[in-house]
N, C-alpha and C positions, 0 to 999 in steps of 0.2 A: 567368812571363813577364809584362811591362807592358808594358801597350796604349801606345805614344808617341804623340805631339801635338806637331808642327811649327807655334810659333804666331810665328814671327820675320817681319821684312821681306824675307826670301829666304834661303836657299830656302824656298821655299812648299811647301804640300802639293800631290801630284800625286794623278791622279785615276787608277784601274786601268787605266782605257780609256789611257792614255797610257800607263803603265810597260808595258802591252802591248804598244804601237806601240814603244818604245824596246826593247823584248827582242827585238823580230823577228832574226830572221839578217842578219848584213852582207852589204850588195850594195857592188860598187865604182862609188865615186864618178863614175865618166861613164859609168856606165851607161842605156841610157834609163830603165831603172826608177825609178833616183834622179835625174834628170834631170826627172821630172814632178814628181816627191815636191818636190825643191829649187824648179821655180816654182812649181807652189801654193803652199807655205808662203809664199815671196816675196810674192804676190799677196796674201794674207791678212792678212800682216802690214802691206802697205800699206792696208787697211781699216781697223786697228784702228788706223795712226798716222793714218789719213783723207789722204792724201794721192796724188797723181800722181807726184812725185818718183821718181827712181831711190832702192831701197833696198836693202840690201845685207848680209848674213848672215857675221859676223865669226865664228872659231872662238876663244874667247875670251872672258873674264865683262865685266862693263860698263865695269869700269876701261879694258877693251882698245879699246871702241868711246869713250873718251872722249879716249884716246892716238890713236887716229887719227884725232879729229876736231881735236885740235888739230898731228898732224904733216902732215895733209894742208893747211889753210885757208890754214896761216900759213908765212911766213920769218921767221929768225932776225931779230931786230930788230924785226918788227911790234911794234907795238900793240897791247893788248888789256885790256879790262876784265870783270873778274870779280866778281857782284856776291854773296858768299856768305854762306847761314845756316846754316851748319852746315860737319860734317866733308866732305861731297863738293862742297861750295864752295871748301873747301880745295883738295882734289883737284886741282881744275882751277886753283889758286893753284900748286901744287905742279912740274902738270902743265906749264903755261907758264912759269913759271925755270926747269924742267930745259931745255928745248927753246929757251932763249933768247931769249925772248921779253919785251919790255918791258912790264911788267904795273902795271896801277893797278888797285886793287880798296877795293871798297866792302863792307865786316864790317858784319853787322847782329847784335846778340844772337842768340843761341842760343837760338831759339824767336818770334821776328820773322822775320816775309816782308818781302820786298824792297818797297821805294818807288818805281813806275816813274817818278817826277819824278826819282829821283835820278838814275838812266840817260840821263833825256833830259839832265839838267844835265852831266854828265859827256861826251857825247857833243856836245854843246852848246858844252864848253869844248876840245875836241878833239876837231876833224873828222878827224883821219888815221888814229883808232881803226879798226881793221880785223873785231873780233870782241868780241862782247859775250856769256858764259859765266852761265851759271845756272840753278839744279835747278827743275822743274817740282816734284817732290816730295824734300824733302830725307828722306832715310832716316833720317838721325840724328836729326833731333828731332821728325818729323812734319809741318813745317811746307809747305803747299801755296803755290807762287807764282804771281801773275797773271800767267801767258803769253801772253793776248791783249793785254794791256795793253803788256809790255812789246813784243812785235811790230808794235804798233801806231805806236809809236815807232822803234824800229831798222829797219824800212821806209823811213823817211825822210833816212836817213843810208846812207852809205859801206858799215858794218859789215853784218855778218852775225850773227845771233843764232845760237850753238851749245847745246842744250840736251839734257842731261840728264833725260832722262824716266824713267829706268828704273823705279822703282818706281811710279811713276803711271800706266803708260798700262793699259788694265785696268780699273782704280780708276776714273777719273775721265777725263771728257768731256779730250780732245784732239785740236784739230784742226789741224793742220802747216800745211796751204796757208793755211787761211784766217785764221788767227792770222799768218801771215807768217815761221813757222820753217825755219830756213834748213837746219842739221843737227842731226838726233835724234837720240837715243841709247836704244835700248831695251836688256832682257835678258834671256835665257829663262828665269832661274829667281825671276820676279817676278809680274805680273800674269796672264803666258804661263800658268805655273803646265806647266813643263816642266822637265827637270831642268838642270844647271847646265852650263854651259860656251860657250853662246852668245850674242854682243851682236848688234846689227843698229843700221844707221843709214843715217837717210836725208837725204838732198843737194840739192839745191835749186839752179836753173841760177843764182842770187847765188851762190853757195857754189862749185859750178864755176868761176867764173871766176876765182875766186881760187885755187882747185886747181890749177887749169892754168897758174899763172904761181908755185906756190911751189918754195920750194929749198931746204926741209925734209931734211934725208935721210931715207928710209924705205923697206922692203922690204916686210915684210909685210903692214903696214897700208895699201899705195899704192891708194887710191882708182881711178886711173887704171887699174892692172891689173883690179882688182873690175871696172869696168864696160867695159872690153875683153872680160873673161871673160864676162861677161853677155851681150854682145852678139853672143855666137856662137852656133849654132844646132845643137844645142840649148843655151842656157845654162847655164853652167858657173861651177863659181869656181875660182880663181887659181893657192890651192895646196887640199893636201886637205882638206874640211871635216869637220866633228863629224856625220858620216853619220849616227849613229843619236840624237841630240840633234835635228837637224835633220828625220827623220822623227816623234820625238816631238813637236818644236813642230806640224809638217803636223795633229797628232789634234789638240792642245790646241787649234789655236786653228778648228778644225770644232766641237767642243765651245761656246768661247766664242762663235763665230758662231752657232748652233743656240740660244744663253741668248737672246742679240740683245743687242750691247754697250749699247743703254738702258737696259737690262737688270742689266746686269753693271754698272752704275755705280749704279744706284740700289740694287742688294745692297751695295755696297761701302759708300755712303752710309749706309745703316743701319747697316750693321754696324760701323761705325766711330761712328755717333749711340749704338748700342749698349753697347760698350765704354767711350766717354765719360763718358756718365750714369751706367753703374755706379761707373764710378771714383768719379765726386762724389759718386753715393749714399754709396759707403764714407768720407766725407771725405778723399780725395787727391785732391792737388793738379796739373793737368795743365800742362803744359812750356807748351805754347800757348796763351795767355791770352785770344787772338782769336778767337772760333771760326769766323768767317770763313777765317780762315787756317790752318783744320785741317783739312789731308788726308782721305782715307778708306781711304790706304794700310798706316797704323800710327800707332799711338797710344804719345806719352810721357809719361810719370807719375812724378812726382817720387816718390822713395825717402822717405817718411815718416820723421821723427825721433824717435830711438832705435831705428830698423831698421837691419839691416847688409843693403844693398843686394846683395852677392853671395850670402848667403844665404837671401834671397830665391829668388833665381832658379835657385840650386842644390837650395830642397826643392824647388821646383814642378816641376823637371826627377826628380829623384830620388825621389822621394816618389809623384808623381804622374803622370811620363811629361810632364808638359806642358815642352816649350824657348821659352823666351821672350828677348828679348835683353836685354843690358844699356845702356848709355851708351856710348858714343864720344867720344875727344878728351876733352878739357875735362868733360863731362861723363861722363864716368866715375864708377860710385859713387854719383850724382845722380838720375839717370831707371833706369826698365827703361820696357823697349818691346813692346808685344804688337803685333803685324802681325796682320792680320784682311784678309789679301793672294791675292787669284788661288782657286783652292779652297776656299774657303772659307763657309762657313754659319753660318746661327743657330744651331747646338748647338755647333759648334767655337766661338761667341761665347761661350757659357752655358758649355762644359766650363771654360775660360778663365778666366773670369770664378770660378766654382766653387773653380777651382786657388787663384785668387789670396787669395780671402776665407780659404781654410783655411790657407794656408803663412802669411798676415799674423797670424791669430788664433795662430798657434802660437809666433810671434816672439815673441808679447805685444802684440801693435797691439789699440786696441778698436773692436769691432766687432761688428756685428749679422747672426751668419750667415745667410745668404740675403740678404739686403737687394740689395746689388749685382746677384744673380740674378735677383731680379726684377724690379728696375730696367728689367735689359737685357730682360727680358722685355717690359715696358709699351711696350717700343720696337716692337718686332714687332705687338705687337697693337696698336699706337695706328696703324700704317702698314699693317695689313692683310697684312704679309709674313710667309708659312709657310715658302718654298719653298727650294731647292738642299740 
C-alpha cells in the first residue's frame, strides 16, 4: 500500500477531525439538529468572506455558485464585462453567451493579473455595463488579482462586481464589504479544506436590486428562494442540501477559526514562498513572472524542455503517491501545478517538493538532489515558521 498526497488546487487535503464530522450518521434536513449545524456553518463562513452580506450554501461545486451568480444579477441582454487570466475567466466568458448575455471581455496572457485601469476604462466607455466578472485567484495559472483595487472602481459605477474567489479565500486576505464585493463565490473543496460538492455565495444589497428586477429563467439557483428559505425560523434552504458536506464544512472551518485566519494566510504565504524558491532553485521556470501577482493558492511551473509534462505528473502520482495537476486550456502540456491549498503544511511542502526533484532527475532533467528541499526549507527557517 502507498501512502497518497493530494497536492492539486482542489480537492485539497481534509483533516480527520473533518472526515469524522462528514461520516457522522444522516439527520434529515429540517431537523433542528441540522438546522443549528446549517447556521453555524453560514455564520463562519461569513467571517472568513468578512462580510455582513446574506450568504448562501449551494449544493453544488463552484462552477454552480458561479451559474447562479450570473442567472440570478442579469437578464438576457444585459451587459457585462469579463476581465480574464486564465481558464475560469473563461468560464464566466462561457458562462454569459450561454445565458445571453452581451459580453465584452478583456484577455490578459495566461500568467498576467488584470489591470484595474482597464476596468475603469471599459466601464468609463459604457455606463450601462451591469456586471463586471473576475477571479480573485485564478486556479489555472496561479495568478492573484487586485480585488480591492478593482472594487474601488466598480463602487463608482452602475455595475456590480461578481467574483470568483474559490480557491483564494483561505489563502489569502479577503475582505467583501470593505473591498466593495458585490457577489462571491466560494467552494468547499478548496481553502475550506472539506470535501467536495458545495459552493457558497454571498450577495450584497447592489447585487439585490438587480436580483429582484432579473428575468433570467432559473429554478434551482433562484437566489430569491435561498433567502425566503433563510429567512424562516429556523433557517432552512430551499431544496435538500449536501447534509453531510455541510456538517463537514461546520468542523473545517471551527478548525480554521481556532488557526485564526492571520494565521491561515500567512501559512499559505509561506508555503507558497516555499514551493516558489524551490522551483527556482531547481532552474524552472514559474508561469507568473510577477511575483506580486502570485497567489498563495497554487503554484505554475513551466514543463522543462525535453520533459514530457504528463509524465511527470504520472511518476509522481504513481511512483510516489504524490497528485499534482497539470495545465488547463491552452496551457496543457506547458505548466504542472502543485496547490499548497487548505490542509496543508511544511512537510506536505518538503514531501512535494522531494517528489518533484526525484521524478525530474529520473526524466533526465539535471539536477542537484535536495537542493530544492532545502531551499524550501531556508523558507521556514528564515520566517521562523514550524507549525500546522
Amino acid at each position: 500500500m502507498m501512502k497518497k498526497y493530494i497536492m492539486t488546487p482542489g480537492p485539497t487535503p481534509i483533516s480527520e477531525e473533518v472526515l469524522q464530522e462528514h461520516g457522522r450518521p444522516l439527520m434529515h434536513h429540517r431537523s433542528p439538529e441540522f438546522s443549528e449545524i446549517f447556521t453555524e456553518a453560514t455564520q463562519k463562513l461569513k467571517k472568513l468572506m468578512d462580510t455582513q452580506n446574506d450568504v448562501f450554501i449551494l449544493t453544488s461545486s463552484g462552477t454552480g455558485g458561479m451559474e447562479a451568480a450570473v442567472t440570478n444579477a442579469f437578464s438576457p441582454g444585459d451587459k457585462v464585462l469579463v476581465a480574464s487570466t486564465g481558464n475560469f475567466g473563461n468560464r464566466f466568458k462561457k458562462l454569459s453567451k450561454m445565458f445571453g448575455l452581451e459580453l465584452t471581455a478583456i484577455d490578459y496572457e495566461w500568467g498576467q493579473a488584470v489591470n484595474p485601469e482597464h476596468i475603469k476604462q471599459a466601464l468609463e466607455n459604457d455606463s450601462s455595463i451591469k456586471g463586471v466578472m473576475f477571479q480573485f485567484s485564478e486556479t489555472s495559472t496561479g495568478v492573484i488579482n487586485n480585488a480591492k483595487a478593482i472594487g474601488d472602481i466598480v463602487k463608482d459605477y452602475e455595475a456590480i462586481t461578481v467574483v470568483d474567489a474559490i480557491s483564494g479565500l483561505g489563502a489569502s486576505d479577503f475582505k467583501t464589504d470593505a473591498w466593495n464585493m458585490d457577489m462571491v463565490i466560494g467552494g468547499s473543496q478548496k481553502g475550506v479544506s472539506a470535501p467536495t460538492g458545495a459552493a457558497f455565495i454571498s450577495v450584497s444589497q447592489k447585487a439585490w436590486k438587480l436580483i429582484e428586477k432579473s428575468s433570467m429563467p432559473r429554478f434551482y439557483f433562484n437566489l430569491l428562494d435561498a433567502r425566503e428559505a433563510a429567512s424562516r425560523k429556523p433557517p432552512q434552504t430551499p431544496w435538500t442540501p449536501a447534509i453531510s458536506i455541510i456538517v463537514a464544512i461546520n468542523k473545517a472551518m471551527d478548525i480554521m477559526l481556532e488557526e485564526g485566519l492571520g494565521q491561515s494566510f500567512r501559512r499559505h504565504r509561506l508555503l507558497a514562498q516555499a514551493i516558489q524558491r524551490a522551483a527556482e532553485k531547481l532552474g524552472l521556470k514559474l508561469l507568473v513572472e510577477d511575483p506580486q501577482a502570485r497567489g498563495h493558492s497554487v503554484t505554475a511551473i513551466r514543463v522543462p524542455e525535453g520533459i514530457d509534462g504528463k509524465k511527470l505528473s504520472s511518476m509522481m502520482r504513481t511512483k510516489h503517491g504524490v497528485t499534482i495537476a497539470g495545465g488547463q486550456g491552452k496551457l496543457k502540456g506547458k505548466i504542472f501545478r502543485i496547490g499548497h491549498l487548505g490542509w496543508f503544511g511544511m512537510f506536505d511542502a518538503i514531501i512535494a517538493i522531494s517528489s518533484l526533484e526525484m521524478a525530474l532527475k529520473a526524466l533526465g532533467y539535471d539536477l542537484e538532489v535536495g537542493a530544492g528541499v532545502a531551499e524550501a526549507q531556508k523558507v521556514f527557517y528564515e520566517n521562523n515558521y514550524f507549525g500546522h
